[in-house]
N, C-alpha and C positions, 0 to 999 in steps of 0.2 A: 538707511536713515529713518526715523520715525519720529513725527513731529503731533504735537497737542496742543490743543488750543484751550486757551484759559474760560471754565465757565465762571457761573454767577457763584456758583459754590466755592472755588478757589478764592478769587475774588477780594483783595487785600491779605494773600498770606504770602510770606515770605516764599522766593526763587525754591532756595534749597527743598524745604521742608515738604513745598509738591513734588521736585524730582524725587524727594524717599520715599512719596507713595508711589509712586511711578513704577519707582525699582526698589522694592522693598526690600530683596533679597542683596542690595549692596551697602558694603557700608558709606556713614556718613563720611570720611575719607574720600574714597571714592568719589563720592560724588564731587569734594571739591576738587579735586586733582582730576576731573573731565572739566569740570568749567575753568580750570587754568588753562588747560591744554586746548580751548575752545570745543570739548569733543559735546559738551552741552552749552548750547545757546540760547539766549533771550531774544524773540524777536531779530533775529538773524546779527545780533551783536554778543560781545563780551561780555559774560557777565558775573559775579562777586559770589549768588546766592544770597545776599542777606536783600536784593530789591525786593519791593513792593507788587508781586504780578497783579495783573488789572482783567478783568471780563475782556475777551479779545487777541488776547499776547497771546504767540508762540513759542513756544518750546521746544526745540530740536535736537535731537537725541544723535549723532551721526556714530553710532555702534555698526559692529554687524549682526544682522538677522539673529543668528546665532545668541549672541553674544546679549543683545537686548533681552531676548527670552527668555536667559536663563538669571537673570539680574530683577524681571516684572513677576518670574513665576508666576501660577496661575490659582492659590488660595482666595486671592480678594479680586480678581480680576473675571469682568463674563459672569453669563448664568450660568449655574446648577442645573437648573431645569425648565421645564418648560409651563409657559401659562398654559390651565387650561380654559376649553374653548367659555366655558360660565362664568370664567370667574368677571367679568365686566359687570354682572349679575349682582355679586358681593359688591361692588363700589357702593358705599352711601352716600356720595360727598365728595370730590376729588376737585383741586383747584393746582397752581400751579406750585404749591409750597405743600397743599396737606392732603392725607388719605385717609375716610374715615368706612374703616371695609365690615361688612358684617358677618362675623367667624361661623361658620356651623359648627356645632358639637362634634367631635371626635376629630377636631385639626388643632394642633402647636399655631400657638399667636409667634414663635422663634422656634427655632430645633433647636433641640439638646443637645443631639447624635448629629454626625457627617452626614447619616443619611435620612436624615429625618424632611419629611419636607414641611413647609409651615407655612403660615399665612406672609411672612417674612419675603422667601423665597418668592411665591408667586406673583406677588407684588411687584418683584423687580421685573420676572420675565414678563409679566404684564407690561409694567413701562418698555423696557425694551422691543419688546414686539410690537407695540403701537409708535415709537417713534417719538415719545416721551423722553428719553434719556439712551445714552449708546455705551457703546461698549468702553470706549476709552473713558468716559465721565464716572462708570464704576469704578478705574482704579485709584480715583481722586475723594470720593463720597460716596455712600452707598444707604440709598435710602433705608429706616428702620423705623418698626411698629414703636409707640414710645411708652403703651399699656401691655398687660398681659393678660389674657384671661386663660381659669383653665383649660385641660383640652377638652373636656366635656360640657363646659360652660359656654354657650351659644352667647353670640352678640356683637356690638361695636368696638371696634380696636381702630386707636389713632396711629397714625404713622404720617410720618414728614419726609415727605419726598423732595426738599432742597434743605440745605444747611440751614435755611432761614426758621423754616417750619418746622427741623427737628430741634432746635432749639428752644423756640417759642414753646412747644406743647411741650415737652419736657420742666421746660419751667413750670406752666400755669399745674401741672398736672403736681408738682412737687409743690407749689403753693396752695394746692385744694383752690384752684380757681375755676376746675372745670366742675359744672354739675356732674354726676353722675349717679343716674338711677335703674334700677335693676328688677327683674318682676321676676317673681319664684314661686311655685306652688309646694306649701308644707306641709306634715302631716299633723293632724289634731284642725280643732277651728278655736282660731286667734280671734276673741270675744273684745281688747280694748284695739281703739281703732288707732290710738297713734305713740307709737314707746319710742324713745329716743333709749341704745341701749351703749353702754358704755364697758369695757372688759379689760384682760389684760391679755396679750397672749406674746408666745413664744413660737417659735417652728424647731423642728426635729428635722432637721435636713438631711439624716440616714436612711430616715422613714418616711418622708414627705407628707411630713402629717405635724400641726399646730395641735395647742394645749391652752386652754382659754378658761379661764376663772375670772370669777367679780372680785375677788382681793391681787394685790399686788402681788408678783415673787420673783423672784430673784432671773435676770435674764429675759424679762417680760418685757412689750409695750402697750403703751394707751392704745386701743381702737374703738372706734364708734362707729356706731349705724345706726341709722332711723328709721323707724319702719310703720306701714300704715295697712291697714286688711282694704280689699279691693273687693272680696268675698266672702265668705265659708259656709261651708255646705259637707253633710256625709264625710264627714271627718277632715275634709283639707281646707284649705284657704290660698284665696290668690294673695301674695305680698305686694306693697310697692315698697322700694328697699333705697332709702338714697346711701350710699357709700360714702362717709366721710374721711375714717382713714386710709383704706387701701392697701391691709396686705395681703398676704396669700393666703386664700381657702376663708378669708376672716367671713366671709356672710354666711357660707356653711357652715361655719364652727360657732360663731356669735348666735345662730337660731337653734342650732342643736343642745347649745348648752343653758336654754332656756325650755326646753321641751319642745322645739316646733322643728325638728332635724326636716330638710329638704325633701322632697319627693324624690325617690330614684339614687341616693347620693349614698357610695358604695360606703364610703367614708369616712363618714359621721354618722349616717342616718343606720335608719332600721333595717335589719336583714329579714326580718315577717315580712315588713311593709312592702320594699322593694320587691321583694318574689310575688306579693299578689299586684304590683304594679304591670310587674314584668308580662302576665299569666293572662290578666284582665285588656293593658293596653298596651302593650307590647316596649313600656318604658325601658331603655336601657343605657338612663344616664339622668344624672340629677336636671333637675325641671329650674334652673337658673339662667337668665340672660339679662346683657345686659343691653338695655332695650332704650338707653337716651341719655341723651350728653346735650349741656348745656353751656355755652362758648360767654363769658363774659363781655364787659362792655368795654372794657380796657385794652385788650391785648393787640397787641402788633399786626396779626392777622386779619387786613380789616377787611375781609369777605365771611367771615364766619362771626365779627361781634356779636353778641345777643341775639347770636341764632341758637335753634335748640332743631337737632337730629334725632329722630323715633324711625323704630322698624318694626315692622307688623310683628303680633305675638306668634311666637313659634308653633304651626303645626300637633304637635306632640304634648304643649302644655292643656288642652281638650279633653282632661280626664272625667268631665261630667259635672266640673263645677256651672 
């Protein structure tokens, strides 16, 4: 027999539909024809699958060993892999709903690949090795980051560690409610101090590479950014970069096609530039992070209202500005 207890993440959703994450590998059949046969219980009664489970209720499974295991498999079930011992070090922010972790350059905010490990993964073994969430509450929820940045783009990435709070960010981040500003060092010196910059673009998802123009065309969208000079000096410039739309690669591609391509950035930017970056200060990755998030006065989250999250500038952006 194996039994679960209902957390705050279950928490008003229908009998049935937690026993399929349960036992994902059986069908919905199945699972009513064990709650006929009482082989799945409610709080140690008969039950329909279409109740209301509550924070608290039980769930009783009375399978055998055997028999359970090969019904929960083990895809969404358990970590992957293990916290390591720093990553406590990444936390910016952690409350009982949100995580706001700060990514280094060359880590996945999600894996692509099965074996990819990512800011995702670590997260969970983090929660689980401190006692944060267990084993059985992964097959029901499974905490996730709810931004992305790339993998060479150093910074803050949110993630929602209860249903409440991946919900919540997920919204505000889909209604541009969250601030989001970014510091980048470019090449050239950016002489007006404040351009609101508006484009179109597209991605190439074979190539992993976006196509950005000031006219419209066909398969494009609006993106914006605003951006303001911090510096310039000996050809570069510190950016302050607020992120208005938010897609992929768009603050790279948005400065590069305005003449100011990234420091370091294999992908847009310059292949001179980058090799006397590389030579000079041992650059080897675009000089972009995203360095502050700013939480509205409305949202649901009310430990983070109208707060605002900054993290020290990155080590490696020091190239003598």
């Amino acid at each position: 027999m194996k039994e679960f207890t209902i957390g705050k993440n279950e928490d008003g959703k229908r009998l049935d539909a937690v026993a399929a994450l349960i036992i994902p590998n059986a069908g919905k059949g199945f699972v009513y024809r064990m709650l006929r046969k009482k082989n799945i219980v409610l709080n140690d009664r008969k039950a329909e699958g279409t109740e209301r489970v509550r924070a608290g209720d039980v769930i009783k499974f009375y399978f055998s060993d055997e028999t359970f295991e090969g019904f929960a498999g083990t895809a969404q079930s358990g970590t992957d892999t293990d916290a390591p011992d720093g990553f406590g070090e990444m936390i910016v922010y952690q409350d009982e709903d949100i995580m706001l972790i700060n990514k280094p350059a060359g880590m996945l905010s999600q894996k692509a690949d099965a074996s990819d490990v990512s800011v995702n993964e670590l997260m969970i073994a983090y929660l689980v090795a401190n006692g944060k969430m267990s084993e059985d509450e992964l097959k029901t929820f499974r905490p996730s980051v709810c931004n992305r940045l790339d993998r060479n783009t150093s910074g803050i990435v949110c993630a929602g560690i209860s249903l409440r709070g991946t919900r919540e960010l997920t919204q505000l981040i889909r209604d541009r409610k969250i601030g989001k500003y970014y510091l980048c060092i470019v090449c050239g010196e950016v002489i007006k101090q404040k351009v609101c910059l508006r484009s179109f673009l597209s991605k190439d998802e074979k190539n992993n590479r976006v196509r950005v123009s000031k006219t419209e065309f066909e398969g494009a969208l609006p993106v914006e950014i605003e951006y303001s000079t911090l510096k310039a000096a000996d050809g570069y410039s510190l950016l302050k970069v607020r992120l208005i739309t938010g897609k992929s690669h768009q603050i790279r591609a948005q400065l590069a096609s305005v003449g100011f391509p990234i420091a370091g950035d294999t992908k847009y930017g310059s292949k001179t530039q980058n090799d006397f970056l590389r030579k000079k200060y041992g650059i080897k990755r675009q000089l972009l992070t995203a360095y502050s998030l700013e939480f509205p006065d409305d949202t649901c989250l009310e430990r983070v209202r109208s707060k605002t999250f900054t993290i020290p500038v990155p080590e490696d952006f020091f190239i003598g500005l």
